[in-house]
N, C-alpha and C positions, 0 to 999 in steps of 0.2 A: 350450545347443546349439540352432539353426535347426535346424527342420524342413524335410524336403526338399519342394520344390515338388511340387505335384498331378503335374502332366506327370513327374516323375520316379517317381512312385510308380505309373503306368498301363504296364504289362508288354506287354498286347494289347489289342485294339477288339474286341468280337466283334458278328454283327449278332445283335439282340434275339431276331430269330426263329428263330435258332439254337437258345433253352437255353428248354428242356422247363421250364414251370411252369405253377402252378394258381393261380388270384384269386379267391377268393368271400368274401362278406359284404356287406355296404352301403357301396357307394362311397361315400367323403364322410367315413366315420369314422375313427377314428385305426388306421393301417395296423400292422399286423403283420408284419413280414419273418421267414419262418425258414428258415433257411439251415443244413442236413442234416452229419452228420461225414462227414471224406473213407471214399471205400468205401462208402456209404448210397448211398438217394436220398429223392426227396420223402416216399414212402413212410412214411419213418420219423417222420412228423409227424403221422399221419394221426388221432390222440385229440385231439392240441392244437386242429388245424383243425375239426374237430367240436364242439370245446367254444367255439372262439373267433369261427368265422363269424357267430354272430347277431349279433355286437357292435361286429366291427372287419372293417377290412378287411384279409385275409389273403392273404398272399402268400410260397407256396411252389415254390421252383425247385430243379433239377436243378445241382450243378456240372458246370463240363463235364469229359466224362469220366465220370461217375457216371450212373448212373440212362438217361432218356433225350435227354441233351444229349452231343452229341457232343463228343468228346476236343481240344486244340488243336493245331494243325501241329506 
């Protein structure tokens, strides 16, 4: 089976400066995305981030809807 194309897999656009996230550790290093269960928010990352900023660069956001990123139309 083909996989569907990118464009078919993007629901909405949102702008960036809409959803609520946090970036800390040393730019340049190998990133860390963590991305929270539905009903949380960033929050619920907050030991990992603490354990992992010195090393990587960390990157925790709100879904929207969750936390402090607003919900979609």
């Amino acid at each position: 089976m083909d996989a569907a194309p990118l464009s078919a897999l993007i629901m909405t656009k949102r702008n960036v400066s809409d959803v609520h996230l946090i970036r800390t550790g040393p730019r340049g290093s190998p990133p860390v995305i963590l991305v929270h269960p539905v009903g949380l928010d960033l929050t619920y990352w907050g030991g990992q981030i603490d354990a992992l900023h010195g090393a990587f660069d960390v990157i925790a956001y709100d879904l929207p809807g969750n936390g402090s990123t607003p919900g979609t139309a």
